[in-house]
N, CA, C and O atoms as CSV, one atom per row, in Angstrom:
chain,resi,resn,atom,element,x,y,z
A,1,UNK,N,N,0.865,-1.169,0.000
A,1,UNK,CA,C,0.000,0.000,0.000
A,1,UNK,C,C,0.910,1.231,0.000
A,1,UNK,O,O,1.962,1.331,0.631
A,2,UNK,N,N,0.485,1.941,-0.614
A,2,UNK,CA,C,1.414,3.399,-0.914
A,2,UNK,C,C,1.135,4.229,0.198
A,2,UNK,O,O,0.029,4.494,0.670
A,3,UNK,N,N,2.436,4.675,0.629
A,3,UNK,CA,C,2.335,5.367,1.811
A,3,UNK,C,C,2.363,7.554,1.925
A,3,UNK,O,O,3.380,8.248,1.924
A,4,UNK,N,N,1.394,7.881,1.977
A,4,UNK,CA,C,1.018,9.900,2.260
A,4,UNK,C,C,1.405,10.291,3.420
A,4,UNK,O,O,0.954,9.610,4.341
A,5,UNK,N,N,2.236,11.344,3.776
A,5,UNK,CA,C,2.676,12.081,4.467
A,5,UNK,C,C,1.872,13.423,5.005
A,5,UNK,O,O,1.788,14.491,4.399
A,6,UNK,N,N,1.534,13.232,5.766
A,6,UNK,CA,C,0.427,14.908,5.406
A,6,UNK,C,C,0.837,15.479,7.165
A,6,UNK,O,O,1.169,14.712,8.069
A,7,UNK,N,N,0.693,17.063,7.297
A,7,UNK,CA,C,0.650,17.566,8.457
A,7,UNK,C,C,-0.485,18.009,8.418
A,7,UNK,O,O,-1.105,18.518,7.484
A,8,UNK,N,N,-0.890,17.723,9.917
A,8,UNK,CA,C,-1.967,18.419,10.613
A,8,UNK,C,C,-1.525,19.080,11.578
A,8,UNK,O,O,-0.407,19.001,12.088
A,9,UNK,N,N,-2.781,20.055,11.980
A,9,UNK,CA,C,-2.618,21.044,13.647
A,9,UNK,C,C,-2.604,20.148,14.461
A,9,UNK,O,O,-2.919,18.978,14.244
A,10,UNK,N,N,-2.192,20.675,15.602
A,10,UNK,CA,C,-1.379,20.343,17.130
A,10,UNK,C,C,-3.504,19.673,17.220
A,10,UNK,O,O,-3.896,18.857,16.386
A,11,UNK,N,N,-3.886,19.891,17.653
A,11,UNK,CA,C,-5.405,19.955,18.127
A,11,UNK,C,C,-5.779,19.060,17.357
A,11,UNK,O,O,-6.210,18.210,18.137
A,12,UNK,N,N,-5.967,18.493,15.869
A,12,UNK,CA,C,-6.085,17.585,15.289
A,12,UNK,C,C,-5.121,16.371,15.648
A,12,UNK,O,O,-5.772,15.498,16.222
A,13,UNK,N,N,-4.363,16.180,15.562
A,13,UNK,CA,C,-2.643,15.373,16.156
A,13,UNK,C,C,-3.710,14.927,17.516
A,13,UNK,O,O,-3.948,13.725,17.625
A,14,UNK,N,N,-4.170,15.627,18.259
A,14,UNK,CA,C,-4.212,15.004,19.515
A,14,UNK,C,C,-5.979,14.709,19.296
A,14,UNK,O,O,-6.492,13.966,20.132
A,15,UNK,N,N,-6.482,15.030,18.681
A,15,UNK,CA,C,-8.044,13.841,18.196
A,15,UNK,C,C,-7.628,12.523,17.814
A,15,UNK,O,O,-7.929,11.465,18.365
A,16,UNK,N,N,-6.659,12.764,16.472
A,16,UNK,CA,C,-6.318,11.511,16.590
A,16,UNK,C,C,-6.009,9.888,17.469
A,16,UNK,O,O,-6.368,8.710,17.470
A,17,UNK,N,N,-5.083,10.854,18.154
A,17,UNK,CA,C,-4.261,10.424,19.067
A,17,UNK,C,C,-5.177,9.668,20.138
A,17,UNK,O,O,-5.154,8.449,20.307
A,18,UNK,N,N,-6.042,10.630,20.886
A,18,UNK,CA,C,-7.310,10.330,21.794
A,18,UNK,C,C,-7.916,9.082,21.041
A,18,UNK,O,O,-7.947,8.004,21.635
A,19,UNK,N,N,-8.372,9.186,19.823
A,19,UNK,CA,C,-9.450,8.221,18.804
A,19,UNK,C,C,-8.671,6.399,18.697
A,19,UNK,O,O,-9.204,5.302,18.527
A,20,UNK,N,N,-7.261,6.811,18.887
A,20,UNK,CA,C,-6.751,5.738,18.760
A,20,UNK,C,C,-6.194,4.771,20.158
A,20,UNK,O,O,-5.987,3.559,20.215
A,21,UNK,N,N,-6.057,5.796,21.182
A,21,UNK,CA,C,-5.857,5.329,22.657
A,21,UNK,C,C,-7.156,4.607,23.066
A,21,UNK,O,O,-7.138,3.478,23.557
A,22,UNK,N,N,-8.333,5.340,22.831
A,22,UNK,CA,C,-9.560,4.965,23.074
A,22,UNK,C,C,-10.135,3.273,22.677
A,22,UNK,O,O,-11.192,2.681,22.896
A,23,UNK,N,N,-8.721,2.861,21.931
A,23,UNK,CA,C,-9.473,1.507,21.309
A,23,UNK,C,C,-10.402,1.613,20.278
A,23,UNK,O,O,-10.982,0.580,19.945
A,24,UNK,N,N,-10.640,2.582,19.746
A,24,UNK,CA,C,-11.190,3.038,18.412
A,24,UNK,C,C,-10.884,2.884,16.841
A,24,UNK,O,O,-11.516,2.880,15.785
A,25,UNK,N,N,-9.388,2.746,17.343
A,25,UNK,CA,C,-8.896,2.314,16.031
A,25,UNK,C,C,-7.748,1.662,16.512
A,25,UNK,O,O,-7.518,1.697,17.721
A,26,UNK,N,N,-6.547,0.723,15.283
A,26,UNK,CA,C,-6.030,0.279,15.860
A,26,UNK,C,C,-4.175,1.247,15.863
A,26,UNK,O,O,-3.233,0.951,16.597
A,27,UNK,N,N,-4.196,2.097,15.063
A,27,UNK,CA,C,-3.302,3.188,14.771
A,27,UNK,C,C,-4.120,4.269,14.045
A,27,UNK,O,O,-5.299,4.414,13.723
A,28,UNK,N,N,-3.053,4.916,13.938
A,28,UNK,CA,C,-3.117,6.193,12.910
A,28,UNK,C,C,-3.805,6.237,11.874
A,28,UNK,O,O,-4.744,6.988,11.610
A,29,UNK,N,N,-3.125,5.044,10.985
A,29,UNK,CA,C,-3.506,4.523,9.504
A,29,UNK,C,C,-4.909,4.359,9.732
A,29,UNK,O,O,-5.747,4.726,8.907
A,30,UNK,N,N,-5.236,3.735,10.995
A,30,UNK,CA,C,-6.378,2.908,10.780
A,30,UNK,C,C,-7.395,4.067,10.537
A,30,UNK,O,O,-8.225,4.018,9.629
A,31,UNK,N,N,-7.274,5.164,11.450
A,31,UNK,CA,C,-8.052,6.168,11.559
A,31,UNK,C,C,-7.948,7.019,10.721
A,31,UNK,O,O,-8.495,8.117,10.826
A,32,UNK,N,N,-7.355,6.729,9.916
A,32,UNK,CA,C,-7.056,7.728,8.526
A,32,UNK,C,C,-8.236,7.323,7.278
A,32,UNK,O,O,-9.107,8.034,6.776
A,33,UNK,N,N,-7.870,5.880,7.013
A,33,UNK,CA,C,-8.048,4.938,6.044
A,33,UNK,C,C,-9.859,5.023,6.671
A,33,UNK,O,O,-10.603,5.578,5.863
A,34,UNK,N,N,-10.299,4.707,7.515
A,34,UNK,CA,C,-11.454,5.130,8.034
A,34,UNK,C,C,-12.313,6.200,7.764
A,34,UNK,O,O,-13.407,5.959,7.254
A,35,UNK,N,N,-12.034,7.164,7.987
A,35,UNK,CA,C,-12.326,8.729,7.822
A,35,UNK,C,C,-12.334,8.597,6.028
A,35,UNK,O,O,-13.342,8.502,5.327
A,36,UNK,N,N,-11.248,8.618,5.677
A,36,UNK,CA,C,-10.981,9.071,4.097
A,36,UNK,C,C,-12.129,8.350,3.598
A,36,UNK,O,O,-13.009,9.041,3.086
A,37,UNK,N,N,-12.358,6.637,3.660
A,37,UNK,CA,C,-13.550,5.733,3.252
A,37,UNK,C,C,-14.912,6.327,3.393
A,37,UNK,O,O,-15.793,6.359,2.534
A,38,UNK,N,N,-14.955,6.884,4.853
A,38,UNK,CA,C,-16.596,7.985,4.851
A,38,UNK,C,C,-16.816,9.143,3.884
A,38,UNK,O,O,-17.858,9.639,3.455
A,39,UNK,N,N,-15.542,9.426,3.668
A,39,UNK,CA,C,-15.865,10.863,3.219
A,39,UNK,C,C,-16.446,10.226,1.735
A,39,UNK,O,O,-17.441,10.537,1.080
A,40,UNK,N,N,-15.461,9.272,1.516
A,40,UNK,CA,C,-15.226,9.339,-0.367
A,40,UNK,C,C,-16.716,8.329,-0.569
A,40,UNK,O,O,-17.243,8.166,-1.669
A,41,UNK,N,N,-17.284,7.662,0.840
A,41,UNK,CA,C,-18.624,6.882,0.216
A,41,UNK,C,C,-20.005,7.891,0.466
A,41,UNK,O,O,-21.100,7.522,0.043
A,42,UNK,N,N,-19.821,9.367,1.287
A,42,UNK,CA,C,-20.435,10.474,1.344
A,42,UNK,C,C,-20.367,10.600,-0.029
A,42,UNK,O,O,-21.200,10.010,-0.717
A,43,UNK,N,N,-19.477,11.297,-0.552
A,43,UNK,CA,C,-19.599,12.136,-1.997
A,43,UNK,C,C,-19.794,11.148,-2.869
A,43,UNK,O,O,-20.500,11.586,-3.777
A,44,UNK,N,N,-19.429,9.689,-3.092
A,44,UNK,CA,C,-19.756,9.311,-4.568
A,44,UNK,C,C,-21.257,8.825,-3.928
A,44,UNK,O,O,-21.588,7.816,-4.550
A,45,UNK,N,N,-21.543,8.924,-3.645
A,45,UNK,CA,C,-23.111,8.371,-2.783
A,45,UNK,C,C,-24.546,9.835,-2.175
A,45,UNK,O,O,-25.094,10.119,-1.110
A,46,UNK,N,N,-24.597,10.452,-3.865
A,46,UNK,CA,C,-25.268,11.721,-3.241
A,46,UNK,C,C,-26.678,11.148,-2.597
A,46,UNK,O,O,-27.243,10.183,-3.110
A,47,UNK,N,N,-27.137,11.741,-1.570
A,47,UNK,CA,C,-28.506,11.864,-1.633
A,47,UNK,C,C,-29.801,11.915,-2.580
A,47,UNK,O,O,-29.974,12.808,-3.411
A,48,UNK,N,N,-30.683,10.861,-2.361
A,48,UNK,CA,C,-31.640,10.600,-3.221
A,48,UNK,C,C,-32.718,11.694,-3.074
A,48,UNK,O,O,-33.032,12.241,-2.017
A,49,UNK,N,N,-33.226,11.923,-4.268
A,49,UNK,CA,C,-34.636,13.087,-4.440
A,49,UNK,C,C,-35.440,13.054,-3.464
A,49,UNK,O,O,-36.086,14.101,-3.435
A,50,UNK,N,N,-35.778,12.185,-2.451
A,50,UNK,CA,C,-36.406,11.821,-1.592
A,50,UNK,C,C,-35.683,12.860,-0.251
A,50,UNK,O,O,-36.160,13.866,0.274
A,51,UNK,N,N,-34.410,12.173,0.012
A,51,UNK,CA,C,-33.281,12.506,1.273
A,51,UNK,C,C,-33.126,14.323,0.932
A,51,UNK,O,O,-33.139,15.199,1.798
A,52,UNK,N,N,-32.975,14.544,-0.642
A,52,UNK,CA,C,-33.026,15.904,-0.405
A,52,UNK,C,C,-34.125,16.538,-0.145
A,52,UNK,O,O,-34.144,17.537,0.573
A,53,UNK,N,N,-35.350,15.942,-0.798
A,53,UNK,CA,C,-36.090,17.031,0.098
A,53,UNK,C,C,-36.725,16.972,1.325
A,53,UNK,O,O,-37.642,17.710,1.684
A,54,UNK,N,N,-36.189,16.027,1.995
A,54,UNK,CA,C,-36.475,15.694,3.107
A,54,UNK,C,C,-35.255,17.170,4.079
A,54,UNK,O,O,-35.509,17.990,4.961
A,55,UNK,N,N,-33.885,16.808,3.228
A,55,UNK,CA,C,-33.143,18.005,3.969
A,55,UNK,C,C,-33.563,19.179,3.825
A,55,UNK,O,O,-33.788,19.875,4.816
A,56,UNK,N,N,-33.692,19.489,2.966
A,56,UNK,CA,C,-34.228,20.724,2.759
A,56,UNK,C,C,-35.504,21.648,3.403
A,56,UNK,O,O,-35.492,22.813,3.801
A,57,UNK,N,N,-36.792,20.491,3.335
A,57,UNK,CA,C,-37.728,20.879,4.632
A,57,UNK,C,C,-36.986,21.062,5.647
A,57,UNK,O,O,-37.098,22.163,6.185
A,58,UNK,N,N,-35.824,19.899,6.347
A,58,UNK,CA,C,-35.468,20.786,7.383
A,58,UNK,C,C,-34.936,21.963,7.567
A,58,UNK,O,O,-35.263,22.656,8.530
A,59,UNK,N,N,-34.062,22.343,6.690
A,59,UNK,CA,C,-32.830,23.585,6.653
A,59,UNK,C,C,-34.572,24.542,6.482
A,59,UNK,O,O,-34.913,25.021,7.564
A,60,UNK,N,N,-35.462,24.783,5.447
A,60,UNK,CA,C,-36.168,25.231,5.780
A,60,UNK,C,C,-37.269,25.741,7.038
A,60,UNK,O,O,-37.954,26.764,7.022
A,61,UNK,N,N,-37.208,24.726,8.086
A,61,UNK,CA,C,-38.152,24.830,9.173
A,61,UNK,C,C,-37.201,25.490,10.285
A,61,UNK,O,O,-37.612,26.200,11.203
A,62,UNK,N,N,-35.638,25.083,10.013
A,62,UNK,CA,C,-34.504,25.956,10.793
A,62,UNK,C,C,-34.587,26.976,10.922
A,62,UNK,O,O,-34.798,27.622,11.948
A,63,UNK,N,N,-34.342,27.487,9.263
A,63,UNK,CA,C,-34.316,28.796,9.171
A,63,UNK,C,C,-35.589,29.594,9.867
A,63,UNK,O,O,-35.497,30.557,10.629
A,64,UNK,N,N,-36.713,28.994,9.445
A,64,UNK,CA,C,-38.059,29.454,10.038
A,64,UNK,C,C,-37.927,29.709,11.343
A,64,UNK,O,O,-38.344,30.848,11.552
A,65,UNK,N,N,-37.504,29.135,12.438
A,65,UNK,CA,C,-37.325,29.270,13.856
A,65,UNK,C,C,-36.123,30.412,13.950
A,65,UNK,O,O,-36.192,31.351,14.744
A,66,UNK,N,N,-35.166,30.240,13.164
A,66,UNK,CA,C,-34.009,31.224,13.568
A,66,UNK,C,C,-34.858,32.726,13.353
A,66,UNK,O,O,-35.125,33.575,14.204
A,67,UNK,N,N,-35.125,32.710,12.102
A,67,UNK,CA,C,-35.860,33.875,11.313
A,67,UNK,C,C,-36.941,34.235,12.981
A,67,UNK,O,O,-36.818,35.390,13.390
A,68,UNK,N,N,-37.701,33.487,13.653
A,68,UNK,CA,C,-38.715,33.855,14.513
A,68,UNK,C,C,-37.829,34.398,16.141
A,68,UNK,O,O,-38.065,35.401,16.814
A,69,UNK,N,N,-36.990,33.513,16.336
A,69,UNK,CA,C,-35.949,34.089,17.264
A,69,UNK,C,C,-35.262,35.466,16.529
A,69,UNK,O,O,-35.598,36.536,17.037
A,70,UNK,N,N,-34.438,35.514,15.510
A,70,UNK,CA,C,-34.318,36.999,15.588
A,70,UNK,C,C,-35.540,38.217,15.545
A,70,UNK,O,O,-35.180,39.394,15.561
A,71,UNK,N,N,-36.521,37.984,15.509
A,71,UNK,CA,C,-37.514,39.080,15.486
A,71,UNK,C,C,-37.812,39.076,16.783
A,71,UNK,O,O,-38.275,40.188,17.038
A,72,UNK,N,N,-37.783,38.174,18.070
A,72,UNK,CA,C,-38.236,38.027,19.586
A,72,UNK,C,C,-38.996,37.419,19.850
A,72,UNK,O,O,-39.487,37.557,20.970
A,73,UNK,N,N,-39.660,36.086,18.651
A,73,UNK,CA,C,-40.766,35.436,18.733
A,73,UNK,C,C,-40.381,34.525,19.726
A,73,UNK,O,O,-40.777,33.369,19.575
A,74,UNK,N,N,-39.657,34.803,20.768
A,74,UNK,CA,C,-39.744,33.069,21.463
A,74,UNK,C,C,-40.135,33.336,23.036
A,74,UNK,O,O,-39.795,34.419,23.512
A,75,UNK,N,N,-40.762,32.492,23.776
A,75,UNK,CA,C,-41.092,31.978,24.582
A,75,UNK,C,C,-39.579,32.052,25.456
A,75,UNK,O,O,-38.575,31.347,25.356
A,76,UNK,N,N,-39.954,33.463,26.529
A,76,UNK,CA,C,-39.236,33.626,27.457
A,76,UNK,C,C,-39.672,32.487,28.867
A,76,UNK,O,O,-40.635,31.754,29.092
A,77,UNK,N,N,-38.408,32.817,29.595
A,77,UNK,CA,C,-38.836,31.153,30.807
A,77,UNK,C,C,-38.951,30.021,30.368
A,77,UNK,O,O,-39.117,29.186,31.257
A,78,UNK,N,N,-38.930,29.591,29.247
A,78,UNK,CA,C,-39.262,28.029,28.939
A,78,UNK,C,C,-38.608,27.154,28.947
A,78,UNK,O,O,-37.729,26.922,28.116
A,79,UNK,N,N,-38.903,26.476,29.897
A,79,UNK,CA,C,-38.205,25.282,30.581
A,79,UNK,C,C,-38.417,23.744,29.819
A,79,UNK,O,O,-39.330,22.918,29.835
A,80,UNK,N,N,-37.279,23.807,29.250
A,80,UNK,CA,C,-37.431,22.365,28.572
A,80,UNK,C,C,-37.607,20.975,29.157
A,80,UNK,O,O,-38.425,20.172,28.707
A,81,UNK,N,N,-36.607,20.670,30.431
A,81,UNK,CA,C,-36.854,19.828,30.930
A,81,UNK,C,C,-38.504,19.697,32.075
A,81,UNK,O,O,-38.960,18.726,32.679
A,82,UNK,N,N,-38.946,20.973,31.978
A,82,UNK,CA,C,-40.081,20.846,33.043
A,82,UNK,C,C,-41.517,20.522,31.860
A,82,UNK,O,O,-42.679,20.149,32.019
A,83,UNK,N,N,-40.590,20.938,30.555
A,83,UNK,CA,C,-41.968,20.825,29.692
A,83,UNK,C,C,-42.081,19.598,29.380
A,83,UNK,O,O,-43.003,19.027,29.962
A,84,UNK,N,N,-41.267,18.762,28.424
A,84,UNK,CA,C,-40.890,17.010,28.801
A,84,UNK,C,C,-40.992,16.065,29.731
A,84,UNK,O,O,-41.313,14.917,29.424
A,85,UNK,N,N,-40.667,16.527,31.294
A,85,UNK,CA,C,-41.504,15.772,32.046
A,85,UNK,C,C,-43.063,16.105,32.114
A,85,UNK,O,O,-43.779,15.117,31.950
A,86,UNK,N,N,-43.530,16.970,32.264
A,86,UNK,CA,C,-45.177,17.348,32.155
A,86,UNK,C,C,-45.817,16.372,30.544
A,86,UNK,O,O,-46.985,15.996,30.449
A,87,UNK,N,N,-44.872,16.159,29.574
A,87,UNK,CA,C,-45.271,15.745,28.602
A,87,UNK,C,C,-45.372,13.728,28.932
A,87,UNK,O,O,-46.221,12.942,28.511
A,88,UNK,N,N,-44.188,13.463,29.788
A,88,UNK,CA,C,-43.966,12.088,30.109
A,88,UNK,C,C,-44.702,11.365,31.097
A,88,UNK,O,O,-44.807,10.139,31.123
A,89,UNK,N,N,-45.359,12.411,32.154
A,89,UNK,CA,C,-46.226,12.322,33.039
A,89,UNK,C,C,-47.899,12.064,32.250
A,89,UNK,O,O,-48.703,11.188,32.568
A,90,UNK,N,N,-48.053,13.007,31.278
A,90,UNK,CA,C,-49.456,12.487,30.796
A,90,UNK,C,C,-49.380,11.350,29.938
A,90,UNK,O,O,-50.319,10.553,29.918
A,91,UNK,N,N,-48.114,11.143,29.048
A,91,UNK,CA,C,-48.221,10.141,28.287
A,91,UNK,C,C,-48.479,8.968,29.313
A,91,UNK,O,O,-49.529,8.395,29.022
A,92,UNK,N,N,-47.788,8.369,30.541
A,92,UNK,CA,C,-47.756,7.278,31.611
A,92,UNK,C,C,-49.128,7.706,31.714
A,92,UNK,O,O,-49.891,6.908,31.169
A,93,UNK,N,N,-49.884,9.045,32.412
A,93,UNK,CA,C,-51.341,8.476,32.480
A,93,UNK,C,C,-52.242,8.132,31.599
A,93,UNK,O,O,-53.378,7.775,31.911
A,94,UNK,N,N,-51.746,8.223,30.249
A,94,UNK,CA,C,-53.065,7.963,29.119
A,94,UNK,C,C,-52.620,6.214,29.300
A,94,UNK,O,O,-53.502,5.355,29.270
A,95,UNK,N,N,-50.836,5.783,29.526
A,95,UNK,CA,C,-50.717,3.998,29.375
A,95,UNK,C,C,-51.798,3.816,30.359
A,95,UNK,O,O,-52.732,3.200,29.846
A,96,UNK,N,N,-51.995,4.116,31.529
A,96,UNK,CA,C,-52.502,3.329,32.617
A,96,UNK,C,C,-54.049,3.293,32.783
A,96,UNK,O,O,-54.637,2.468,33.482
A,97,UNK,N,N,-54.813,4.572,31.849
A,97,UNK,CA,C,-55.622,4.451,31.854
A,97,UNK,C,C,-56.482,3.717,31.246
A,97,UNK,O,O,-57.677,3.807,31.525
């Protein structure tokens, strides 16, 4: 196998590094040869007419919320975790009922 030389940043060097201590991979290579395989079965593997417009509704419904937060549309105080349990509490009473 033909062997590439490449530098990376100090901060990348030590993702690596972490990714491969972790038992994640079994070296460097491994985590190289890994990564490079995702990327290159990402791009020759576009998204189907379906998957895009499936993305796209989302990036659309994003934007929609960002667009409503910058104007001040949002719900000051709102407590996520108090709203989720109130939501987990009725779902258990509709099981039991």
């Amino acid at each position: 196998m033909p062997s590439l030389a490449i530098q990376i940043p100090d901060d990348l060097s030590q993702f690596v590094s972490a990714s491969v201590q972790s038992g994640a991979y079994h070296d460097a290579d491994e985590f190289f040869v890994s990564m490079l395989t995702s990327f290159k079965e990402q791009t020759e593997s576009p998204l189907t007419e379906e998957e895009n417009a499936k993305l796209a509704t989302l990036r659309a419904d994003i934007q929609h919320a960002v667009d409503q937060a910058d104007r001040g549309e949002v719900i000051h105080g709102f407590n996520m975790a108090s709203f989720l349990a109130e939501r987990h509490r009725e779902h258990a009473a509709r099981q039991t009922a």
